[in-house]
C-alpha positions as CSV (number, residue, x, y, z in Angstrom):
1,X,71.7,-11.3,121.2
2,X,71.3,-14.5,123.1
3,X,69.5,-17.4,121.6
4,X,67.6,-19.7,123.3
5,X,67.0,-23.3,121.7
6,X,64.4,-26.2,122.9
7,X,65.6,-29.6,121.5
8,X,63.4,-32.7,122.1
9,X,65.5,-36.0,121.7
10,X,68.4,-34.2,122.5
11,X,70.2,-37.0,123.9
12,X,69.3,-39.3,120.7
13,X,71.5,-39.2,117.4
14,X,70.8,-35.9,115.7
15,X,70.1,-34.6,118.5
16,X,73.3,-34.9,120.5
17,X,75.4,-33.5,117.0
18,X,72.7,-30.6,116.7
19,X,73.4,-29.4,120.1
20,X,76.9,-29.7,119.6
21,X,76.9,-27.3,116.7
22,X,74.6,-24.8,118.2
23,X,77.3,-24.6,121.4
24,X,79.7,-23.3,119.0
25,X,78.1,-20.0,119.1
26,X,78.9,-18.1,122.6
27,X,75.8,-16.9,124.9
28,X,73.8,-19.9,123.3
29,X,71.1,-21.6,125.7
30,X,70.6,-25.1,125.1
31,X,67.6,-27.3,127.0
32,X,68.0,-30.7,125.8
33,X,64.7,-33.2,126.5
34,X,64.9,-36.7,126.3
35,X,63.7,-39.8,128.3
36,X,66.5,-41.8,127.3
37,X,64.3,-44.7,125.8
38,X,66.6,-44.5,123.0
39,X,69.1,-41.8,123.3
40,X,72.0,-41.6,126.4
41,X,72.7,-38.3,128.0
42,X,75.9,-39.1,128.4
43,X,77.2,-38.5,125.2
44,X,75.7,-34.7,125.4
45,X,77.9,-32.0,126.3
46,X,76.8,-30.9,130.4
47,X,76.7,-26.9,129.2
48,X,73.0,-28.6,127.6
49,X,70.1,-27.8,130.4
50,X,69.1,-31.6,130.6
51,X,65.1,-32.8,131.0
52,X,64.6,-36.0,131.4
53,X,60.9,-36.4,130.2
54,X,58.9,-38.2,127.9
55,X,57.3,-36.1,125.3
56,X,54.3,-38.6,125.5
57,X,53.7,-37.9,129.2
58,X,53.8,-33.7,129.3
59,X,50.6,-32.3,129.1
60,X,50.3,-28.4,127.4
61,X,50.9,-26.7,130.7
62,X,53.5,-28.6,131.3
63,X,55.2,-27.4,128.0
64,X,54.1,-23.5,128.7
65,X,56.3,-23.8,132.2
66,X,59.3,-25.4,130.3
67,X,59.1,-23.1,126.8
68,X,60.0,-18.9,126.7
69,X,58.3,-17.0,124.1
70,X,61.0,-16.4,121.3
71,X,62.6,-19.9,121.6
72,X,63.6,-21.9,119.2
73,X,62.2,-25.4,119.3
74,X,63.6,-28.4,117.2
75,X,61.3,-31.1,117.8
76,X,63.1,-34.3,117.1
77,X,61.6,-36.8,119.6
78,X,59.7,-39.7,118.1
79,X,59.1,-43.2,118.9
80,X,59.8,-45.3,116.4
81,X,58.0,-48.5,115.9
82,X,61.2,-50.5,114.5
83,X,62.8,-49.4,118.4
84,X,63.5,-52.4,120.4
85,X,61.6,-50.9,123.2
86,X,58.4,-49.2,121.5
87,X,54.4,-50.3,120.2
88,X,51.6,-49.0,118.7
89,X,50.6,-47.3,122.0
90,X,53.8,-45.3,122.7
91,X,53.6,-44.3,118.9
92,X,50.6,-42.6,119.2
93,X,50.9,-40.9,122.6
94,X,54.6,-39.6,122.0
95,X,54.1,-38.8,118.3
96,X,50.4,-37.7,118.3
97,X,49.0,-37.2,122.0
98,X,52.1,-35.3,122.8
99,X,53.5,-33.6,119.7
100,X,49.9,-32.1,119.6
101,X,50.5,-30.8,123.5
102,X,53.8,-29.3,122.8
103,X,52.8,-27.4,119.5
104,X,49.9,-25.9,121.0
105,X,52.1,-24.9,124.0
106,X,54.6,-23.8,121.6
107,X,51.7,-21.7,119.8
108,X,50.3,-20.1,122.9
109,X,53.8,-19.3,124.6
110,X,55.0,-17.6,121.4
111,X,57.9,-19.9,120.4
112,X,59.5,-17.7,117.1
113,X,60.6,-21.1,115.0
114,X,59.1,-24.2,115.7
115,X,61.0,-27.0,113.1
116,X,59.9,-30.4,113.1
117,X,61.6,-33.7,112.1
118,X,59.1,-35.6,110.1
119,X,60.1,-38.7,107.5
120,X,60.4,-40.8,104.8
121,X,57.7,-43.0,106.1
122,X,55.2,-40.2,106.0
123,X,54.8,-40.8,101.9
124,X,54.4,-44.7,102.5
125,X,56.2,-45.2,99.3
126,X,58.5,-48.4,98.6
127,X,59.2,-46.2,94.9
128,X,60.1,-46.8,92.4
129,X,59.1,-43.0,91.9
130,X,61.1,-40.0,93.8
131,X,59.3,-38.6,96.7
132,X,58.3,-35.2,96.0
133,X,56.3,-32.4,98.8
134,X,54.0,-32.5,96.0
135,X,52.8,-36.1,96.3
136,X,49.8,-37.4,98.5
137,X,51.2,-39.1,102.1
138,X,49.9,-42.5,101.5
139,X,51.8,-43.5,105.2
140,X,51.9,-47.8,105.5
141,X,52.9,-47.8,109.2
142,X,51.8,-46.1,112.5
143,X,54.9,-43.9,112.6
144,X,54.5,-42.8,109.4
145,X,51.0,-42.0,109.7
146,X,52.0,-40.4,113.4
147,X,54.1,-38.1,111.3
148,X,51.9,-37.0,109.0
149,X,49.2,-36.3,111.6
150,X,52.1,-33.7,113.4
151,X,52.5,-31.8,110.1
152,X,49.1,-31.2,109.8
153,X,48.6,-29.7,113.1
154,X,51.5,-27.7,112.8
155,X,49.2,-26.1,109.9
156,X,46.1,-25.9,112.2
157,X,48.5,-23.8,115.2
158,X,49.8,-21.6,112.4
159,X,46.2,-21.0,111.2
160,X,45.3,-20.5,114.4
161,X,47.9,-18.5,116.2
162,X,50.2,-17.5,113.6
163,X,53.0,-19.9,114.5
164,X,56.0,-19.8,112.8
165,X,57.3,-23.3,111.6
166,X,59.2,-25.3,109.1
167,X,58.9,-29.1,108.5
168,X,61.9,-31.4,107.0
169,X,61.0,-34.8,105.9
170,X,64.3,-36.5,106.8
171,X,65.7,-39.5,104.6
172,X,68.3,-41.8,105.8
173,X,70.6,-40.3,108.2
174,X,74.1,-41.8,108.9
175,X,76.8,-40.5,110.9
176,X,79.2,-41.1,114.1
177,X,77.2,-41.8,117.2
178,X,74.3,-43.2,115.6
179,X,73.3,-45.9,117.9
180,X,72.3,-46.0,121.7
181,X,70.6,-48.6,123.4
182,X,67.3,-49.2,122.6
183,X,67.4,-47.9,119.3
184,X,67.5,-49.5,115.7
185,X,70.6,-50.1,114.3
186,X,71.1,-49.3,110.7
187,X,72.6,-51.5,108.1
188,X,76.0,-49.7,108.2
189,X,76.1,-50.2,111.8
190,X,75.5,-53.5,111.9
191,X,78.0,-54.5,108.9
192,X,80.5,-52.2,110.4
193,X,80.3,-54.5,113.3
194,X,80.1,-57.7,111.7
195,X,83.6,-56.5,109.9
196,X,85.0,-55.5,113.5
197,X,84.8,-58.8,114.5
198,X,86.5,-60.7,111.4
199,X,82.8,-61.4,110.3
200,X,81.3,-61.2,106.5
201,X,79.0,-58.0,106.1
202,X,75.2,-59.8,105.6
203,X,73.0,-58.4,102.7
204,X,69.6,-59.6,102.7
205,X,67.9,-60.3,99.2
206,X,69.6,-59.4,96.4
207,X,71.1,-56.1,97.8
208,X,69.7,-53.8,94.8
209,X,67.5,-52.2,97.0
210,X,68.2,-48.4,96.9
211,X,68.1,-45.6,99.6
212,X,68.9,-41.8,100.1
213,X,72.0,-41.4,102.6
214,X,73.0,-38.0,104.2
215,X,75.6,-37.4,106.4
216,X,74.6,-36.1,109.7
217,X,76.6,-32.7,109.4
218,X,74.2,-32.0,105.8
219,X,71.5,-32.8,108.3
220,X,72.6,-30.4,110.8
221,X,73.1,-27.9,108.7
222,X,69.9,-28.3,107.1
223,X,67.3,-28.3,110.0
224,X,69.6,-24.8,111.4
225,X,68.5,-23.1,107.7
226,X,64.5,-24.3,108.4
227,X,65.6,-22.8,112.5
228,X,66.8,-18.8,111.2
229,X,65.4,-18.4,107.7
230,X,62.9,-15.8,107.5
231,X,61.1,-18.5,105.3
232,X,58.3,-20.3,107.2
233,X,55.6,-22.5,106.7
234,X,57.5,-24.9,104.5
235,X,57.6,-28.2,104.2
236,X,61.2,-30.4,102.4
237,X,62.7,-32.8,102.2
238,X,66.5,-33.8,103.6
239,X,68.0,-35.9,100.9
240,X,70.2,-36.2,98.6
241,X,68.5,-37.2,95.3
242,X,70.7,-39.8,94.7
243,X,69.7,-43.6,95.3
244,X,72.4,-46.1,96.3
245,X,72.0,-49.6,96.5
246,X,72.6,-51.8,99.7
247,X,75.4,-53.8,97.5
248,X,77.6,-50.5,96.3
249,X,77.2,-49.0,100.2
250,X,78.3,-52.2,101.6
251,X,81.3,-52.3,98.9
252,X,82.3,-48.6,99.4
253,X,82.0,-49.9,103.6
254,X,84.8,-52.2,102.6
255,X,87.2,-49.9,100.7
256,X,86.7,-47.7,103.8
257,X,88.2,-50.4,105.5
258,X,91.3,-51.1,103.9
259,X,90.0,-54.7,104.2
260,X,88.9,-57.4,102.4
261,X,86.0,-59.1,103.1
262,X,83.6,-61.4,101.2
263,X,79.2,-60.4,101.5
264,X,77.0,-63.0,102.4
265,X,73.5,-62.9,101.2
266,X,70.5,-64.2,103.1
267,X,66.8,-64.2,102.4
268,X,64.7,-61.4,101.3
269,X,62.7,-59.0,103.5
270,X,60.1,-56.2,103.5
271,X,62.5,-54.2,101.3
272,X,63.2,-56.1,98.7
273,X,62.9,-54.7,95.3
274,X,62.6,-50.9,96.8
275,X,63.3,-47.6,96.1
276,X,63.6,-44.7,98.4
277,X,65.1,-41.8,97.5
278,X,63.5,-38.1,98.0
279,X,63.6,-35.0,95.4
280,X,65.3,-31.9,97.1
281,X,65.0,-29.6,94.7
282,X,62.5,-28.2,97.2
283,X,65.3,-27.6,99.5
284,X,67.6,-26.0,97.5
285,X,65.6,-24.1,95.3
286,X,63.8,-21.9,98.6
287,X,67.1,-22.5,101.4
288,X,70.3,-22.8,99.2
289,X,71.2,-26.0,101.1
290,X,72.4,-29.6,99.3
291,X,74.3,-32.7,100.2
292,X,78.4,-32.2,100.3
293,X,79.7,-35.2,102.1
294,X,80.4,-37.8,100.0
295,X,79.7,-41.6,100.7
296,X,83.4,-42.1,100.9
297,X,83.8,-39.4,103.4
298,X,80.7,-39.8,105.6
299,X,81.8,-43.8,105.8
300,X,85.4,-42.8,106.6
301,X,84.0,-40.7,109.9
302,X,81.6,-43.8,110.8
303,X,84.8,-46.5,110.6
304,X,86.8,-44.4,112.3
305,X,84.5,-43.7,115.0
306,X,83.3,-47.4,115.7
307,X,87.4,-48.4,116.0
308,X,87.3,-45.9,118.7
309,X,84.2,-47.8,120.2
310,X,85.6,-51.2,119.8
């Protein structure tokens, strides 16, 4: 049977590899929406339906006329208030105003899996404890506290209408294609670059701060789980459950490399002394899923995918 599929910030990172890996399967539908702020629609394959809207702007009805009942809706658009082009303001109409529009929409149409991306940032926690489901959001920024306002009226629409949902706390995401214009470059972007161009990789503080990496294809393959399980209504996180410091990725960045290449420390910042790594036991306890890429691997597809760029 043909599927149909809804993908907000389709054109954005995860986006673009999700709809690449839901093309595989013949008599797909794809409708990609995205306004581009900091994704590029060029890098999505044309057999995607392309909208190019802003989630913050679409009111309910204009949801119902763009949504099928039975879809499939991955919800993946956010502002982010680290993006070079974002503020408080397009925060809170993108990832409250309008999240809240398109679940209800979503709810009254009769959408049969609606998964949304929340984060990290929903828990507010710098560690040193392992974010668990279990633990109380304690959210420090606007987007993380924009995120933890979705989830909860996911809850109210299933309440309410009985729609079906899943919710995946995403960790650190890495991967080929990471970056368009107007989005926030990640550490392994930015040293990748610096390396490109003959330059030291930059650590800033003493580079023992940790984080929870997964490789975009663990991503993928997670978020299609939360999309065709007959489980619903559950909220997990996408990690790995493994920490790794800023000065062991940036040294496993080199070896990728085949290079060698000196790390320059500058001065501390927000993260210094932090720790944030996410329990998934959730995850693979109730959908079977874990992390296989290794660091070495996932790095290996990132180098070899910036030489292509440079």
């Amino acid at each position: 049977m043909n599927k149909r599929y809804v993908i907000t910030g389709a054109a954005g990172f995860i986006g673009l590899h999700l709809c690449q890996e839901l093309l595989k399967t013949p008599g797909t539908t794809v409708v990609g929406i995205d306004n581009e702020r900091s994704g590029d629609w060029s890098r999505v394959s044309p057999l995607v339906e392309q909208h190019k809207l802003d989630v913050g702007e679409l009111t309910a009805d204009d949801w119902k006329r763009l949504l099928m009942p039975g879809d499939v809706v991955f919800h993946l658009a956010a502002e982010k208030y680290n993006s070079s082009k974002s503020t408080p303001e397009k925060v809170l109409s993108c990832n409250v105003m309008g999240t809240e529009q398109m679940i209800r929409a979503a709810a009254e149409v009769g959408v049969s899996r609606f998964v949304f991306t929340s984060s990290l940032y929903s828990y507010g926690s710098m560690g040193p404890d392992t974010m668990s489901e279990t633990d109380v959001l304690k959210p420090k920024t606007i987007y993380g506290a924009s995120k933890a306002v979705a989830e909860d009226f996911l809850r109210v629409y299933n309440k309410s209408h009985g729609l079906s949902y899943n919710v995946a706390r995403l960790f650190f995401i890495y991967g080929p294609n990471q970056y368009a214009d107007g989005g926030y470059k990640s550490v392994i972007q930015v040293n990748y670059e610096r390396i490109l161009n003959n330059e030291t990789p930059v650590i800033f503080g003493d580079g023992e701060q940790e984080l929870d990496y997964v490789f975009i294809a663990d991503c993928i393959e997670a978020l299609l789980l939360l999309s065709k399980s007959s489980i619903d209504c559950e909220t997990v996180n996408v990690a790995s459950g493994r920490g790794l410091t800023i000065n062991k990725l940036t040294n496993i960045m080199i070896d990728v490399t085949g290079q060698t290449a000196e790390i320059t420390y500058g001065p501390l910042d927000w993260t210094a002394n932090s720790k944030r790594v996410g329990n998934p036991s959730r995850m693979e306890a109730i959908f079977d899923w874990k992390t296989t890429t290794t660091m070495e691997d996932g790095l290996s597809e990132v180098w070899r995918w910036m030489r292509t760029q440079s």
